[in-house]
N, C-alpha and C positions, 0 to 999 in steps of 0.2 A: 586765450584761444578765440580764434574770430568764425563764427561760423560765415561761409560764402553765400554770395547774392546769386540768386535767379540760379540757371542749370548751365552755366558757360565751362564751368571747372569739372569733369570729370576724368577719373582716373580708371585703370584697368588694373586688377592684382592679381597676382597669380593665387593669392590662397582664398576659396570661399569659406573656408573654416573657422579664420584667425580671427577673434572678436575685433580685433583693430588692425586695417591693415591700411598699410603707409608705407612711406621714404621719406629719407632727410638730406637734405640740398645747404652746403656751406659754402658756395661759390657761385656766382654770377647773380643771386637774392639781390632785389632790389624792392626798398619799400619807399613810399612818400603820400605827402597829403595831399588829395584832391575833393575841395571845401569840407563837410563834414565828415569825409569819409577816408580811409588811406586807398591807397592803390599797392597792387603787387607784383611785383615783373619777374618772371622765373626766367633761365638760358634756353635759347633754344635748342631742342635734342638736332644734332649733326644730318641724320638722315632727310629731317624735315623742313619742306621747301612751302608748304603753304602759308597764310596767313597767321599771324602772334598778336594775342590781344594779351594785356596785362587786366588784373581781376580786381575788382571792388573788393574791399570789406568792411563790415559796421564800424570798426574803432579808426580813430587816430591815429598813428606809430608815434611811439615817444620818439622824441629828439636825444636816443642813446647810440652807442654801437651795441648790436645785436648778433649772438651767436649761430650756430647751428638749426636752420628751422626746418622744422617739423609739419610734414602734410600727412593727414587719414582720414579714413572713411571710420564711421562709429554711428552706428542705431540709424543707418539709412543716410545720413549726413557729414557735410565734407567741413572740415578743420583744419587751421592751420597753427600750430605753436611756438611763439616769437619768446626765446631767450635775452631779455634785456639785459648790461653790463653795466652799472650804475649806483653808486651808491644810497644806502634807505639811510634817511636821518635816522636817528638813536631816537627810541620812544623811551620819556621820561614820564616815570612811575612816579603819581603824587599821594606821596601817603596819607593812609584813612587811620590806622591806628586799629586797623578790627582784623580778626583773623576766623576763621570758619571750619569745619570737616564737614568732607561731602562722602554721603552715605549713597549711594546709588542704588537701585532697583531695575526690576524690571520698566515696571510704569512707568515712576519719576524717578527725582533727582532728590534729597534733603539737603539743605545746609542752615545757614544761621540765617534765612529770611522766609524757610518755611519749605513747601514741596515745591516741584516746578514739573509740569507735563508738558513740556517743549517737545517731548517728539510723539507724544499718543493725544488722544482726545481728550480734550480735560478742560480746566479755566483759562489756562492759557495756550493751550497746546498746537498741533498743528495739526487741524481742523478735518484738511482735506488729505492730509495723507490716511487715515484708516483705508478711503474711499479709492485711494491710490491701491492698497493691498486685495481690497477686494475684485479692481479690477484685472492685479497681476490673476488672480486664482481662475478668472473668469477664460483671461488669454490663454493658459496653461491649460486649461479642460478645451479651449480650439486647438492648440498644438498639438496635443494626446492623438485630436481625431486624425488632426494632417497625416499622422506618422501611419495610419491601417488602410489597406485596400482590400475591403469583403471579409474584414472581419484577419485579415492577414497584417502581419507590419510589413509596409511599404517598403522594399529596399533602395528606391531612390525617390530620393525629396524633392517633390516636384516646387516650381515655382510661390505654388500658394503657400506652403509651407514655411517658404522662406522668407513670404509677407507677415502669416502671423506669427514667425519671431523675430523680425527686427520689429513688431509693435510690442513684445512683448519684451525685448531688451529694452524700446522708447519710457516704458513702465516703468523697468526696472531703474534705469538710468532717471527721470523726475525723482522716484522715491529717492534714491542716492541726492540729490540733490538738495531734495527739502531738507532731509535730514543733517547734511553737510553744514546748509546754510544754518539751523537750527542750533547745532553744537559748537559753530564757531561764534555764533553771537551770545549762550551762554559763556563758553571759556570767557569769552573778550571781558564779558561782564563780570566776572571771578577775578581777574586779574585787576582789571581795576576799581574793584571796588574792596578788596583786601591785600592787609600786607603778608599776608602768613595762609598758606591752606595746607590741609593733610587729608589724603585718600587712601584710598585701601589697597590695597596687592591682591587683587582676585585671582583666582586660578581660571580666566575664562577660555580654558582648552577643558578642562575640567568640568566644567559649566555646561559647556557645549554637549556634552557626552549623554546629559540627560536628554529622552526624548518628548518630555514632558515642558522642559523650558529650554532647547533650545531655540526655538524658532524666536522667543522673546527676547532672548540674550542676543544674536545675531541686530535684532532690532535696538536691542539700549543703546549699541556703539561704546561698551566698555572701554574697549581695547585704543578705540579711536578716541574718547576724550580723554585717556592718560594720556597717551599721545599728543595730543592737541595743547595740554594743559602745562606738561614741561618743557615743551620747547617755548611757550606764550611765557612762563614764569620762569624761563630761563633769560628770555631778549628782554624782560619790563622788570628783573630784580627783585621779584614777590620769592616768599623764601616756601617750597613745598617738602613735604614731608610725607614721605611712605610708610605707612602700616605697614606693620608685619603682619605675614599672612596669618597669624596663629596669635594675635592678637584680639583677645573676646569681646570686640567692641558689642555686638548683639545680646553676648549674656552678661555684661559686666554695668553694674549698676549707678548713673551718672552723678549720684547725690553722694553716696555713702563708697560707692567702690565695691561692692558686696558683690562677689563673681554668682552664676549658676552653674549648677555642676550635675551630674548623673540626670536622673527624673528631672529636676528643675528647671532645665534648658528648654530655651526657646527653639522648636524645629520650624518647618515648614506651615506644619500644619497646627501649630500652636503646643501647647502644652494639657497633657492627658490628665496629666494628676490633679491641674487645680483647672481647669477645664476653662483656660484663657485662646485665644486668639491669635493668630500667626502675627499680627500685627500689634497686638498688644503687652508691655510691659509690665510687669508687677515685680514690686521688691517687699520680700517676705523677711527682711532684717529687721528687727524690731527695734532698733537703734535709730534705723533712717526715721528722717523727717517724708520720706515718700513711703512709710510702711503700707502696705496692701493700699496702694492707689494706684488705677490703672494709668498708666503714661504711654504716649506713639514710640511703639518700638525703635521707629527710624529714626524721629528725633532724640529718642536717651542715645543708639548708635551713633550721630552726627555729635551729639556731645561730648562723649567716649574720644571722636578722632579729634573734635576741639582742643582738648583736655591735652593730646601727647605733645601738641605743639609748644606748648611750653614744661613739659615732664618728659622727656624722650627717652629719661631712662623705663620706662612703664612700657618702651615699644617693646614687647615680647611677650612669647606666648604666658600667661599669670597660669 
């Protein structure tokens, strides 16, 4: 996507409602370089007898055939999206010999090098998105006001209105972004740094239902880094492997195998009986070599999904 230079390209839509609105032109597109920059020559409409300027944009155009392209407007600004026809070299997976389960959370991430808080605030995280969310909350409480006149809701939206929500879609659309960039450069870093990973099968429609942690589940990008993560070890050859939903990685104990069952499960809010921690681990087998020693919930979990990749028959509910 190339965003356009200066105010020369404007369009007229018929819908002000449609978050994106556009057309798409497969005949008379013309693209080329002019020094750093491409240029962009659209047909001229039949009725129109004035003046045709062709349009700057920041990138190059590759030296491919190009399909169907795409013009829209999106968060106050104009877009163009150029389908290339070309083949991508084969990305060759060089083997590490290590394989990992990634426990997910709300916060962070677990696997076999520790926690990772790539999308909240944290050691490594991303710093300036909290400050992103605080300022969606801030745009949201100006919109509120846009929408009343004297204390009445406004039946029509007048222009300011419709300034502060394309700033508050501009919001919304950075956070998407940080975060996108955020999860594609873990995946990237998953994939090749192991040859084997196993996740979990969350129920996150299920998840969502609560109103106590959805807003944080929306935020982890569950759904988006399974997604992310089979198609990335589907083209690079790493071998993935899904939990089953009803597989106790949480209460099943990483050393000895010792499941928790009634009272002794771990819930949210930790365990009542022996008056432990949401976040903390104990195994009450007197067998284990971990008897009554506190261990990271997350990380016995991440050990748990390490554990099925070479056991698969252990995926199912114990």
């Amino acid at each position: 996507m190339f965003p356009f230079f200066g105010s020369m390209f404007f369009c007229f839509f018929q819908s002000k409602k449609a978050r994106r609105q556009g057309f798409k032109l497969n005949q008379g597109v013309a693209l080329a370089k002019e020094g750093n920059h491409g240029k962009l020559t659209l047909p001229v409409p039949a009725p129109y007898k004035g003046e045709w300027h062709s349009i700057r944009f920041s990138e190059v155009p590759k030296n491919a055939e190009f399909g169907t392209v795409s013009f829209y407007r999106e968060h106050g600004h104009y877009y163009m999206a150029v389908p290339y026809k070309y083949e991508m070299p084969p990305y060759i997976h060089k083997h590490t010999g290590k394989k990992t389960g990634i426990d997910v959370n709300v916060s962070h991430f677990n696997d076999a090098e520790g926690e990772h808080y790539f999308l909240h605030k944290g050691n490594n995280g991303a710093a300036n998105l909290g400050r992103v969310y605080e300022n969606i909350k801030h745009q949201q409480r100006i919109l509120a006001r846009k929408l009343e006149e004297n204390g009445q809701i406004a039946g029509k939206r007048s222009k300011s209105y419709q300034k502060a929500r394309t700033k508050l879609q501009k919001l919304y659309e950075r956070a998407h972004r940080m975060q996108d960039d955020a999860m594609h450069k873990y995946t990237t870093h998953l994939v090749r740094e192991y040859d084997a990973i196993c996740i979990e099968d969350l129920d996150v429609k299920g998840m969502l239902m609560s109103h106590v942690a959805s807003k944080g589940v929306h935020r982890a990008l569950f759904g988006r880094f399974r997604s992310y993560l089979e198609y990335k070890c589907k083209s690079a050859g790493v071998k993935l492997v899904i939990a089953n939903r009803f597989y106790p990685s949480t209460q099943r104990c990483a050393v000895c195998g010792n499941i928790k069952k009634n009272d002794e499960k771990i819930t949210l809010s930790g365990n009542k009986k022996h008056g432990t921690k949401h976040n903390e681990y104990v195994c009450y087998n007197k067998k284990c070599p971990n008897y009554n020693k506190v261990v990271d919930r997350d990380m016995n979990a991440m050990m748990n999904l390490t554990f099925l990749i070479d056991h698969p028959r252990y995926n199912k509910a114990l």
